[in-house]
C-alpha positions, 0 to 999 in steps of 0.5 A, a space after each residue: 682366201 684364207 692364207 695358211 697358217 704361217 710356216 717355220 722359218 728355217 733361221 728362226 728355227 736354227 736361232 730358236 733350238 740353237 740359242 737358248 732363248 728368243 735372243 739372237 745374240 748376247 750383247 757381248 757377241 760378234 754381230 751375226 749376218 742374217 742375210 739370207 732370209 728374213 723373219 717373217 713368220 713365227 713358231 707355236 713355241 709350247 702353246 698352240 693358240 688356234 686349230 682347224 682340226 677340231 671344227 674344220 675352220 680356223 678357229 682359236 683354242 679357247 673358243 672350241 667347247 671341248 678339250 684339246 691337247 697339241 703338241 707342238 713341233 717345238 715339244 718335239 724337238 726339244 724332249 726328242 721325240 721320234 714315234 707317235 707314242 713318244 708325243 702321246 705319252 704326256 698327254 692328260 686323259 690319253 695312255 699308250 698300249 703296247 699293240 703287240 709290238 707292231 702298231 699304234 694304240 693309243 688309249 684315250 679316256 679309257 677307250 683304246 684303239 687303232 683306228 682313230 687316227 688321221 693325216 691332215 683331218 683324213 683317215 688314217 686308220 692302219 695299224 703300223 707304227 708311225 713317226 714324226 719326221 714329216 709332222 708340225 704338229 700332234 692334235 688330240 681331242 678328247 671324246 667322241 668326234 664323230 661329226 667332223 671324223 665320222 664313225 669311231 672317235 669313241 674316247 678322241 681321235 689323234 690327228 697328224 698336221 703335216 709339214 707342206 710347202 710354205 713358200 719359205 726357205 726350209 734346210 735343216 740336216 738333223 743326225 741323232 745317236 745314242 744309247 742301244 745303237 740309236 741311229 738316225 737321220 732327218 732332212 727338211 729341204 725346200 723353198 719358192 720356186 716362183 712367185 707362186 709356187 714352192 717345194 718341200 721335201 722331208 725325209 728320214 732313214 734310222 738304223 737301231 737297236 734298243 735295250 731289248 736283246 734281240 730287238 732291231 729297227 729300219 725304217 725310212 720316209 720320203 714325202 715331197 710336198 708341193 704348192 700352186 696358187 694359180 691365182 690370188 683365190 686359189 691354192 692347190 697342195 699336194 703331197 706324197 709319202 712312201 713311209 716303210 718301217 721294218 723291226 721286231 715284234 716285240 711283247 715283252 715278258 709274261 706275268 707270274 702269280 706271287 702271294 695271289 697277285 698276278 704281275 710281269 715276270 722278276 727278269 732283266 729288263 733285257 729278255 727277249 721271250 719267244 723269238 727275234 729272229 721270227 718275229 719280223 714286222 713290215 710295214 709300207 704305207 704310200 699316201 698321195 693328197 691334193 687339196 684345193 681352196 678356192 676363195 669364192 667370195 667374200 666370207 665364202 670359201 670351197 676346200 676339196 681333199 683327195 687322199 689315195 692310201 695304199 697299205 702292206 702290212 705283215 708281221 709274225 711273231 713267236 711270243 710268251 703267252 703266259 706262265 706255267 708250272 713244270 712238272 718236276 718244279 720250276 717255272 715254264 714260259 708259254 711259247 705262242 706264235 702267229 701271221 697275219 698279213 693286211 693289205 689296205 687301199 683308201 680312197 676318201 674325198 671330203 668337200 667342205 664349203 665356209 661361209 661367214 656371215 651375219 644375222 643383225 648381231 649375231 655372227 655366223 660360221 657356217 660349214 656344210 661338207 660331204 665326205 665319201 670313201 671307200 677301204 678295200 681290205 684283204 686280211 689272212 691269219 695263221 696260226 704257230 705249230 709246234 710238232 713238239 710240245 714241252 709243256 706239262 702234260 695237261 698242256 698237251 698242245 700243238 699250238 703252244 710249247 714251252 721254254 725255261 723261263 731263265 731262258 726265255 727263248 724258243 729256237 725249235 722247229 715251228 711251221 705256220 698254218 690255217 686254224 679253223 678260226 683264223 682270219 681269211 677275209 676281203 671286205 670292201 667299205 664304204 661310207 657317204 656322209 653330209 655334215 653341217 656346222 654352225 659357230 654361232 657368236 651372240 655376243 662378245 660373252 657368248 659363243 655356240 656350236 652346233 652340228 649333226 653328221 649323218 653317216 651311210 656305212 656299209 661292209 661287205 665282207 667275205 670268208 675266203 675259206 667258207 665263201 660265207 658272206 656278211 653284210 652290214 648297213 647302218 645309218 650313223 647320225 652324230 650331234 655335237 652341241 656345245 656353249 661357250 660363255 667369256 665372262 672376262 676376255 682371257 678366260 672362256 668357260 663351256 660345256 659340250 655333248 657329242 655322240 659317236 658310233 663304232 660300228 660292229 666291223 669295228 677300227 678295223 673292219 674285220 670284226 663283222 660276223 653273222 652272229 653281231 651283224 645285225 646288232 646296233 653299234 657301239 654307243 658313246 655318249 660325252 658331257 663335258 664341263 671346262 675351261 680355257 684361261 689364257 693367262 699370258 699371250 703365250 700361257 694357256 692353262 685349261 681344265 675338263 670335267 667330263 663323263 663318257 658312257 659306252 652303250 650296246 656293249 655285247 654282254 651274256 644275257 643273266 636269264 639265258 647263258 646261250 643267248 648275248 644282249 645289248 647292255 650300257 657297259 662302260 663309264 669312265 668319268 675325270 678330271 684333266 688339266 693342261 698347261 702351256 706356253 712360254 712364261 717367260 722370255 727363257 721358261 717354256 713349259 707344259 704339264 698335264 694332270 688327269 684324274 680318271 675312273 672308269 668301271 664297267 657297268 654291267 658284267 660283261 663276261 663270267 670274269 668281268 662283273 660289273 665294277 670291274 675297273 677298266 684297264 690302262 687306266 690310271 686314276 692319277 697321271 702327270 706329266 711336266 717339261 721344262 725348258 730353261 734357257 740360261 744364256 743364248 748359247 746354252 740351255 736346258 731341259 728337265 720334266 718327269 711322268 707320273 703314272 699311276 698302277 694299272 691293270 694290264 688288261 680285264 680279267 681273263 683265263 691264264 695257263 694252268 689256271 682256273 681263276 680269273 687273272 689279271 695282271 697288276 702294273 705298279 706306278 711309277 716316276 720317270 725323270 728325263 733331262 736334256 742340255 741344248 747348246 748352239 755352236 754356232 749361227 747354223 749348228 745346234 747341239 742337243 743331249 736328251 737323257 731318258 729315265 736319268 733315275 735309272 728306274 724299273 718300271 713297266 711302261 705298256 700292255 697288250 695283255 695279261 701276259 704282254 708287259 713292257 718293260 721301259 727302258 733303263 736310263 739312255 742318252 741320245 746326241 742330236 745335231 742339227 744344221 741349217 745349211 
């Protein structure tokens, strides 16, 4: 059998963020007794060298023909990082929105979304906000994914490596405070319980604030894990999770026109506009998983997952929803408000069978799976009604009011309530799909990939206020070819196609009506050139040139404004380079560099003509951490963002205007910093600062009129102990 991939050791872990450095000691310390366990495995360091999740088998980094970015558990630890958003953040090609305050959304190659994501290769697809208590490590792959995620994975997918129980001995106590009222704590407790079995327990419980007036944050997570190797052949893993996350809604400021250009409001970085206290988010997520591999002979193995997941997801949120001018001068915030609660169960079960094996010279790893699910989705919506209106008379609205915009908040009588469009739905999907995969090795110099997916997707959804009901059916067929030539040892160079479908219920599966039902999915297209140079045993650099094509995009037919076509909307095209590893025995270092532009093709809306450029979508972004370790006791950290200006959104309607608007964010450079220090043998100290500059930037969008502001510099204190 396979074994797994080596686990973290507790004191390798103490000794690796509490020393500065690989060494144990300096040579003038007291002699440290390491007497309770031995080394036996090793951590990534900065430099992931092999994943599963890009091919489902065991296969090295520079022998997958796409381009994919890990961010290791050690990148975690040392820049800080608590949320999904913190680690995507640094990634080249991949941006982050806003998601209103209470969800995940990544923007990957100009796609954004909040459905490709996955624990453990397994759908992962709600939309709440997840953290990194229980995470090894983050995997991003670029371009369409479909044939080992199925539907979706349009612009990449991001998947969660889970910690699970290893056999080795895991207890850390990690504490971190600081700046606007940080407050948190992490455990990661197990061991053997027998010569073939072992436990594991993470789990988290934060109390915070932030820098945004009003804002609050609790969150906790448990996930116990299990292992069972009922014989030499086999190994059963389970795990459970019961994550809950409770906060503010938050959408930062609206944006104000000057001199022609539209751009977020001149306000301290502070102001909450709306309502804190009605602007609640909860979200609670329950996962249980069992896998087993069984080796059935040699070269021959069967791997089975189960995964239950159910979902309650709730949020309501009294927002700003624009600008407007008040009669008598000045300016007015637009105050909007919404609910809407989801609750989701999956259940998805995923059989894949690996064989290894030759034809005469040329060697194969041939992957054969099936996967069957099913996502049963209620979903309801209603709308914010303000009995008094404080807009301008041509805003005479129940459904809007408005505020000063110096003050910003709204504190008056609102109640909430079913419009004639908002949602009121149950929808069950379901999905049957058969993949095949072969990595093929001709030679020493030449490796290749093929693979085909076919994907039976259907959903049934209901209207719970009409009784309406809409159905929807497609067959997803999804190739992936790629080649990859090794002209020398260290370098690899390759070039890949793979086409993704997103069907017309969309990520999450409540956009099917009667008038799109019938309409093919959403098309999209990768040709990808690249290549992988393992510099060092510990360095890799790499690079991605690559073209991604959105068709059967929605659009108004140019020859009959009441009647939509089909049209082959959307290109974004880059440039992106990674680096990582360990250069040398003290220097440990990623950076990244994307270049991208992306347009519409064809006009998609009276507002959006073609070459419209896309938004989130910086032509230039950049990203680089060091840390440097200056004895074994003492290091420290240093690396910035660049990210280049952007459009908040596409052009849209705005309040009290008749043009098109569109909000513009300026770039910026963001420096962070950290100091390390080891105490002693089981205790590390460590000082992460944030934006050490203390520079004004915007950092996300959801809309044109939902900007967030990043946060001014803040300092946070870490302690860990190995006990």
């Amino acid at each position: 059998m396979q074994p797994a991939a080596l686990p973290r050791n507790t004191l390798a872990l103490a000794l690796t963020l509490a020393v500065a450095g690989p060494a144990i000691a300096a040579p003038d310390a007291s002699p440290i007794e390491l007497d309770r366990v031995q080394v036996t495995g090793h951590r990534d360091g900065y430099g992931a060298r092999a994943t599963r999740s890009a091919t489902k088998t065991d296969t090295a980094l520079q022998d997958v023909p796409q381009a994919v970015s890990v961010i290791t558990r050690d990148v975690i630890e040392d820049q800080g990082m608590t949320s999904l958003t913190d680690a995507l953040r640094g990634v080249p090609g991949v941006g982050v929105a806003q998601g209103e305050g209470n969800r995940d959304t990544p923007v990957l190659r100009g796609s954004s979304t909040t459905g490709d994501l996955f624990i453990d290769g397994v759908r992962d697809d709600v939309q709440y906000i997840r953290d990194l208590y229980n995470v090894e490590r983050v995997e991003v792959l670029k371009g369409p994914n479909a044939m080992i995620f199925g539907r979706g994975g349009a612009g990449g997918v991001v998947n969660r490596v889970m910690k699970a129980a290893d056999g080795h001995a895991h207890r850390d106590l990690g504490l971190q405070l600081g700046s606007d009222g940080r407050r948190r704590g992490t455990f990661d407790v197990g061991g053997a319980t027998g010569d073939a079995s072992s436990v594991r327990v993470t789990g988290l419980y934060e109390d915070s604030s932030s820098f945004r007036d009003g804002f609050s944050l609790r969150r906790y997570g448990i996930n116990p894990t299990a292992t069972w190797d009922p014989a030499e052949s086999t190994r059963l893993v389970f795990s459970y999770e019961r994550f809950h996350d409770a906060r503010v809604a938050d959408r930062g400021v609206p944006s104000l026109r000057a001199f022609g250009i539209d751009r977020p409001v001149d306000v301290d970085p502070d102001m909450f506009f709306g309502d804190p206290d009605r602007s609640p988010v909860r979200a609670t997520a329950d996962i249980a998983s069992v896998r087993v591999e069984h080796a059935i002979a040699d070269g021959l193995t069967l791997r089975n997952q189960t995964r239950w997941a159910r979902y309650d997801k709730s949020y309501q949120n009294v927002f700003a929803n624009g600008t407007v001018a008040r009669a008598g001068g000045g300016i007015d915030a637009v105050i909007s408000a919404y609910s809407n609660a989801t609750q989701r169960t999956n259940a998805f079960n995923q059989t894949d069978l690996e064989f290894k094996f030759d034809t005469g010279r040329v060697m194969h790893t041939l992957l054969a799976g099936a996967e069957f699910g099913r996502q049963e989705t209620d979903n309801r919506r209603l709308s914010g009604v303000f009995p008094a209106n404080r807009c301008a008379s041509s805003r005479d609205v129940t459904n809007q009011t408005c505020v000063a915009l110096e003050d910003g908040r709204y504190t008056g009588p609102l109640v909430f309530a079913p419009s004639a469009t908002d949602a009121d739905n149950h929808g069950v999907a379901r999905v049957a799909a058969l993949y095949v995969q072969d990595q093929i090795e001709l030679s020493p110099q030449w490796q290749a990939l093929v693979g085909i997916r076919h994907d039976r997707f259907e959903v049934d959804l209901r209207n719970n206020r009409t009784g309406a009901l809409t159905s929807s059916r497609d067959d997803l067929w999804s190739p992936r070819a790629g080649l990859v030539w090794k002209p020398v040892a260290p370098l690899s160079v390759y070039a890949s196609y793979s086409l993704a479908y997103v069907p017309r219920a969309g990520d999450q599966l409540a956009s099917l009506s009667p008038s799109n039902a019938a309409l093919e999915p959403e098309k999209f297209v990768n040709r990808e050139l690249g290549a992988k140079w393992q510099a060092t045993r510990d360095v890799m650099l790499s690079a991605a040139l690559y073209r991604l094509d959105r068709g059967n995009v929605i659009a108004p037919d140019p020859e009959d404004s009441t009647r939509s076509i089909l049209v082959d909307g959307q290109r974004t095209q880059g440039l992106e380079l990674e680096l990582s590893g360990q250069v040398t025995s003290a220097w440990r270092v990623i950076a990244g560099y994307a270049y991208q532009d992306g347009e519409l093709t064809k006009a998609l809306s009276a507002t959006s003509p073609a070459g419209t450029r896309l938004a989130q979508l910086p032509r230039h972004s950049a990203s680089l951490w060091n840390r440097v370790d200056l004895s074994p006791r003492w290091g420290v950290g240093l690396g910035a963002t660049y990210r280049g200006a952007t459009y908040a959104a596409l052009p849209g309607s705005a309040p009290g205007r008749t043009d098109a608007s569109r909000t513009a964010l300026g770039g910026y450079v963001r420096v962070d910093g950290a100091v390390y220090l080891r105490v002693a043998p089981q205790l590390r100290l460590q000082l992460n600062v944030e934006n050490l500059l203390d520079r004004r930037y915007f950092v996300s969008a959801n809309s044109n009129d939902n900007v967030s502001p990043g946060s001014p510099r803040a300092a946070y204190l870490g302690i860990t102990y190995d006990f």
